[in-house]
C-alpha positions as CSV (number, residue, x, y, z in Angstrom):
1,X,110.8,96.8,80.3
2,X,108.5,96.0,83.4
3,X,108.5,98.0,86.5
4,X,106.8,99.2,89.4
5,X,106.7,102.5,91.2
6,X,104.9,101.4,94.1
7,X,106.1,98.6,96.5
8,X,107.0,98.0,100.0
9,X,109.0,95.5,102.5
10,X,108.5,94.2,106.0
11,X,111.6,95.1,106.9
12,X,110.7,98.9,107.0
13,X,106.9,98.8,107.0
14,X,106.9,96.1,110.0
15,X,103.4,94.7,111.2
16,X,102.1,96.0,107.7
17,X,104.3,94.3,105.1
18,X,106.7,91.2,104.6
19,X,110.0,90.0,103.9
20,X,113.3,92.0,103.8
21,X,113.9,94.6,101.4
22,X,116.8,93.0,99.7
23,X,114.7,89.9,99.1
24,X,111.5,92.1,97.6
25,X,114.3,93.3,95.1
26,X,115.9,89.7,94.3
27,X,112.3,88.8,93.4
28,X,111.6,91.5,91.2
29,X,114.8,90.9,89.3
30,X,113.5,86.9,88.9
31,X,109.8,88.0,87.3
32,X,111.7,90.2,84.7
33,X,111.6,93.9,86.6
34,X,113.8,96.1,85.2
35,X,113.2,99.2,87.7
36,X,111.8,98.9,90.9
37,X,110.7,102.2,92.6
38,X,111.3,101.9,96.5
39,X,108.8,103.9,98.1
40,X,108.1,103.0,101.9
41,X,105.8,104.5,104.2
42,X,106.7,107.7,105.6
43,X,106.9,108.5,109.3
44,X,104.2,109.6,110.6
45,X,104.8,112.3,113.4
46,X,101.6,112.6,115.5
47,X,100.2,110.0,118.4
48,X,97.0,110.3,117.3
49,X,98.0,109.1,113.8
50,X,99.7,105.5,114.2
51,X,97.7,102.4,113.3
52,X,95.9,99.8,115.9
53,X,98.8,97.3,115.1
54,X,101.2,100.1,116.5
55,X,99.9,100.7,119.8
56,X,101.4,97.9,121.3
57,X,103.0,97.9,123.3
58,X,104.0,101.3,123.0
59,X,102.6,103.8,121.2
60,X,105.4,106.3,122.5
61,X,108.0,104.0,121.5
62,X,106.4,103.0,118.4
63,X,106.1,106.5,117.0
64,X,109.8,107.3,118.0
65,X,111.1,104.6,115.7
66,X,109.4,105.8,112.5
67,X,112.2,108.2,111.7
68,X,115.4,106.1,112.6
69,X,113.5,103.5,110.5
70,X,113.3,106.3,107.6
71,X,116.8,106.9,107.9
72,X,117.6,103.3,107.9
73,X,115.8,102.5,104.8
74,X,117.7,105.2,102.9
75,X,121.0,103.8,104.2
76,X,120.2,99.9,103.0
77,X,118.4,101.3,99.3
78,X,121.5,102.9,98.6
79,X,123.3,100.2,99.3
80,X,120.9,97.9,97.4
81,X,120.6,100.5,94.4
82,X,124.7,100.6,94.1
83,X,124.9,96.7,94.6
84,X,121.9,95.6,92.1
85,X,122.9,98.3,89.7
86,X,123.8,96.0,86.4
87,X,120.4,93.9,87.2
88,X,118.0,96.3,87.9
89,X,117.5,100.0,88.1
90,X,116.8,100.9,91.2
91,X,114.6,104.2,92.1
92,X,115.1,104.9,95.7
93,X,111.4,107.0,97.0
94,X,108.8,106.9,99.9
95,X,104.9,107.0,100.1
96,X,103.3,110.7,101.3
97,X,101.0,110.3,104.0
98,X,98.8,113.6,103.6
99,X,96.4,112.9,106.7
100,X,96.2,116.8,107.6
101,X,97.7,119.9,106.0
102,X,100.9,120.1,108.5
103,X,102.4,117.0,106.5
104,X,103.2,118.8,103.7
105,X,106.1,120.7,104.6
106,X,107.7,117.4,106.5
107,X,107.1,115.5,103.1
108,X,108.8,118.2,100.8
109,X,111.6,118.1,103.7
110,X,111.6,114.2,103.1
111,X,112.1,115.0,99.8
112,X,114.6,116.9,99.7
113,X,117.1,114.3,100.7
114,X,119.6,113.9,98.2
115,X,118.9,110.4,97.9
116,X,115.3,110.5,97.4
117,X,114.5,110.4,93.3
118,X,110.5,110.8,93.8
119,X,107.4,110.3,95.9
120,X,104.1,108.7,95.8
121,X,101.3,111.3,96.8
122,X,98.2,109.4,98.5
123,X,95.9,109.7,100.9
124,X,94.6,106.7,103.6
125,X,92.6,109.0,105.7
126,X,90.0,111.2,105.9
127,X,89.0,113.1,108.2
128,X,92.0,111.9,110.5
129,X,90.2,108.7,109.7
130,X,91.8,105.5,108.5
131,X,89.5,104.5,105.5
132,X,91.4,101.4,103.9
133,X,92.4,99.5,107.3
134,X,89.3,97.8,108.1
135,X,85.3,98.1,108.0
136,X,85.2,99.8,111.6
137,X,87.7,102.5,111.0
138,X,85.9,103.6,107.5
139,X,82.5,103.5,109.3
140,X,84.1,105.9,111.7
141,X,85.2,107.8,108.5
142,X,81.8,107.8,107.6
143,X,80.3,108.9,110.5
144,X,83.2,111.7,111.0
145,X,81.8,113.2,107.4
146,X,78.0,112.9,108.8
147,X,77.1,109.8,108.2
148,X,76.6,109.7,104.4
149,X,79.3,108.0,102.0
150,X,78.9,110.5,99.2
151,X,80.0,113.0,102.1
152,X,83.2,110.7,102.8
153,X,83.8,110.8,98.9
154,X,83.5,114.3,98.6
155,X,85.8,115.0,101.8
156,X,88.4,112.2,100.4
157,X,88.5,114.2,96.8
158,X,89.1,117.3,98.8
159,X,91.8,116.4,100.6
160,X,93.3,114.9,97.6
161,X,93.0,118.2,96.2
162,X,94.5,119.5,98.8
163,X,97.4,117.5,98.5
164,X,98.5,117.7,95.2
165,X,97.7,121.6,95.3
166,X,100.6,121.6,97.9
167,X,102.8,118.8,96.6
168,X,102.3,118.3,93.3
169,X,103.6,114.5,93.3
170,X,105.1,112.7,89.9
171,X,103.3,110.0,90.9
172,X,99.6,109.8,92.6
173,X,99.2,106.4,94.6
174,X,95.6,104.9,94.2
175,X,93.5,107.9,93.2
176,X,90.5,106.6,94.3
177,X,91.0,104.1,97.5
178,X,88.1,105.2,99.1
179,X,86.1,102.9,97.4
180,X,88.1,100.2,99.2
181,X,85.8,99.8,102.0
182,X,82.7,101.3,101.2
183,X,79.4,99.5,100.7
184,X,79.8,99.3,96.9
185,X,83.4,99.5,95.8
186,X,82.1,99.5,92.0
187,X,79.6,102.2,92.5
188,X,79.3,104.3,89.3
189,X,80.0,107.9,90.0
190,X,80.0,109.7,86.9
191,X,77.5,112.5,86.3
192,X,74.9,111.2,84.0
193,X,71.8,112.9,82.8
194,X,68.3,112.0,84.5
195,X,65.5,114.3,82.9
196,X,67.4,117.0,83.4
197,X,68.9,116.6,86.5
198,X,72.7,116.1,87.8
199,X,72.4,112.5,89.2
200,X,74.9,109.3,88.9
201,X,73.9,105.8,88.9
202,X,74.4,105.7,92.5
203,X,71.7,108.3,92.5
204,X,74.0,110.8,94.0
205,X,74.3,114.3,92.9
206,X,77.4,115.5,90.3
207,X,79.7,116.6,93.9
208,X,81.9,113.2,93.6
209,X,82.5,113.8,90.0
210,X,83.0,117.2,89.5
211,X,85.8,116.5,92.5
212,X,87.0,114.0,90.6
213,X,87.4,115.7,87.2
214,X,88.9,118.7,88.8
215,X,91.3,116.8,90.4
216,X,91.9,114.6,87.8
217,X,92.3,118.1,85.2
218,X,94.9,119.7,88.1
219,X,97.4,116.5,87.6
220,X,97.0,116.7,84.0
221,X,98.1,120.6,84.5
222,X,101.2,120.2,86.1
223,X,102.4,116.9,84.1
224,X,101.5,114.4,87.1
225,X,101.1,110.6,86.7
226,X,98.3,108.2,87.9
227,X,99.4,104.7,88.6
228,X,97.2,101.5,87.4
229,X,97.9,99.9,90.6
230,X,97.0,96.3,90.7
231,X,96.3,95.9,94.1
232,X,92.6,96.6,93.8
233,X,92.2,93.1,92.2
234,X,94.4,91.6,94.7
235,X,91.9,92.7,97.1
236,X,88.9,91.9,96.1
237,X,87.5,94.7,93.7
238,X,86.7,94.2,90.0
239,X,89.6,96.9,88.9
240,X,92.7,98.1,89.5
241,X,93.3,102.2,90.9
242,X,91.7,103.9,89.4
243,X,87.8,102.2,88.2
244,X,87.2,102.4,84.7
245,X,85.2,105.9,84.1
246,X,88.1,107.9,86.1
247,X,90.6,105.9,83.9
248,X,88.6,106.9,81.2
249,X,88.6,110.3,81.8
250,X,92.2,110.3,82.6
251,X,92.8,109.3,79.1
252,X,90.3,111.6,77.6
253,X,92.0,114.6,78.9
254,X,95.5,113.1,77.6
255,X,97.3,111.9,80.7
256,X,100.1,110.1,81.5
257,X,99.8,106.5,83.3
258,X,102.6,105.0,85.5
259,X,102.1,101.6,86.9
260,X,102.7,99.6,90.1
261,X,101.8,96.8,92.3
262,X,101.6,98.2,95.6
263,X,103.2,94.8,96.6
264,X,104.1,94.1,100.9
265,X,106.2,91.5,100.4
266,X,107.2,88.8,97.7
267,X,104.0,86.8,97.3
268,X,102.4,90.5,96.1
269,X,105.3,91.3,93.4
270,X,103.9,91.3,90.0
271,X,100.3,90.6,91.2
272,X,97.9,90.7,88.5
273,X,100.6,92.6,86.4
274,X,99.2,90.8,83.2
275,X,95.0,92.0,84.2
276,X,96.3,95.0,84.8
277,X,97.9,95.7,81.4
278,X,94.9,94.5,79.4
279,X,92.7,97.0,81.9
280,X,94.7,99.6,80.4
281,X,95.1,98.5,77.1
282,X,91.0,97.9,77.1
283,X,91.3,102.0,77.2
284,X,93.2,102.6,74.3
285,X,96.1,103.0,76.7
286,X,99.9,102.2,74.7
287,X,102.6,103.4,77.0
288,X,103.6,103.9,80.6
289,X,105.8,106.3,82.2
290,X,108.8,105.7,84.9
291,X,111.9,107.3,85.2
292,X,115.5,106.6,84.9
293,X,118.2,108.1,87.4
294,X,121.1,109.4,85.8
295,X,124.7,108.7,86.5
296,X,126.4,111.1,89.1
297,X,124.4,112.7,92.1
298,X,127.6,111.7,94.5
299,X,128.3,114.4,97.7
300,X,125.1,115.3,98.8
301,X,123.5,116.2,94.9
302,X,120.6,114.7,93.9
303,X,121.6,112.8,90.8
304,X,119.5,114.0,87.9
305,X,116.0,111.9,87.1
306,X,114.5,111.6,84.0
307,X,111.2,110.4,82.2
308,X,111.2,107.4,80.7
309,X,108.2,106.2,78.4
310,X,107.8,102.3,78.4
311,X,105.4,101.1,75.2
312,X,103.0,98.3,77.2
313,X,104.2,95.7,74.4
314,X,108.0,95.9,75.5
315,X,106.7,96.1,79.2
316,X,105.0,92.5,78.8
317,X,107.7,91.0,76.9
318,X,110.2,91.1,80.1
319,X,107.7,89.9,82.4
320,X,108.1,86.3,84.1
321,X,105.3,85.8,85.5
322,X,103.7,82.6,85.9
């Protein structure tokens, strides 16, 4: 039973994605998806917080058609969910944008909607920062947290703390997509021991991964998912979200894996869906977790959600991929 929790359409992440959302789902219903978890961008609420491709030609007017464009998406994935429903299973969600502290009561009011099943809690800032649009923006990233990489590390892993302290997310989007842009996207940065001292093969001190296992550990905690998401490869890094010694601690400590292509458009559906599953199954890994929306939910109730385990044998036997 293949699925992803993480995808996106150009119809309601314009500039940023591709194609129309009803297509995306047509897709996933050829390569063998069984659930699809909708989960566009949220709007953002702040001038100071759109993207470059935004500004023009109006950043007033660009902003002011982030929520209509929310409350459009919800109208067309209910539609879509009702009119799909004996292909696939539709989950209808949306992608957190924590970039500062005051977005976490306007995500647990997006959430609230009685048509919204589940959100994706990720971070694409620090600092205020943009760190996964280009090379400029993460330099400026960099220089916000003085200068010094490990400092943008540290500061991204904060924030993240931050955020699932206040939101607690099923699902955390890309745990570690700071490496995205860095200088060394593979960097090692597990604590090792070097005669004694705290030090990583980076030959940074033990801040990054004690932020790391702490976070990691607070997830755990409150029966939160990572997702393998397969992007990474797609762009250009050796592994999916998350590398391989915070996957391996994730499954040290017993957690719970989702999965998801973080696809923006049809050519991204399914992308390195079969890589992916062997990274995890490299681990040890033998299951992945999604949910399933009960019948009902009708007049304004949320319709009851439940988790769904998924053994990675049955999820690559419905796959289509070529």
């Amino acid at each position: 039973m293949a699925f992803t929790m993480h995808s996106h359409s150009g119809q309601f992440c314009p500039g940023h994605a591709k194609d129309q959302l009803e297509e995306v789902i047509l897709h996933a219903i050829k390569v063998g998806y069984k659930t699809i978890g909708l989960s566009e961008h949220m709007p953002r609420t702040e001038l100071g917080d759109l993207y470059p491709e935004e500004l023009t030609p109006s950043p007033t007017e660009s902003l002011a058609a982030l929520l209509p464009r929310h409350t459009a998406y919800l109208t067309e994935a209910r539609r879509l969910q009702t009119h799909y429903a004996s292909q696939i299973h539709i989950l209808i969600g949306f992608e957190g944008e924590w970039i500062r502290s005051a977005y976490g009561a306007i995500i647990h009011s997006l959430a609230a909607d009685p048509s919204i099943d589940y959100f994706i809690g990720s971070l694409h800032h620090t600092r205020g920062v943009p760190i996964d649009f280009d090379r400029a923006y993460y330099a400026r990233a960099v220089e916000a947290c003085g200068g010094e990489e490990e400092k943008v590390y540290e500061a991204y892993f904060d924030e993240q703390w931050e955020m699932l302290q206040a939101l607690r997310p099923r699902v955390v989007g890309h745990f570690d997509l700071v490496r995205l842009m860095s200088s060394d996207p593979g960097r090692e940065i597990r604590v090792a021991s070097a005669s004694g001292a705290e030090t990583t093969a980076s030959g940074w001190g033990s801040g990054v991964w004690e932020r790391v296992v702490r976070n990691l550990e607070f997830v755990k905690g409150y029966g939160g998912w990572l997702e393998c998401n397969t992007s990474g490869l797609r762009k250009g890094m050796a592994e999916p979200y998350p590398k391989r010694e915070i996957a391996e601690e994730w499954v040290r400590i017993g957690g719970r894996w989702t999965f998801g292509d973080d696809s923006h458009g049809i050519a991204q559906v399914g992308t390195n869906y079969w890589k992916g599953l062997e990274y995890l199954e490299g681990l040890g890994v033998k299951e992945l977790w999604t949910l399933e929306r009960r019948p009902g939910g009708e007049d304004g109730v949320k319709a009851e959600v439940v988790e769904k385990s998924v053994s990675i044998e049955e999820f690559r036997a419905s796959l289509k991929l070529e």
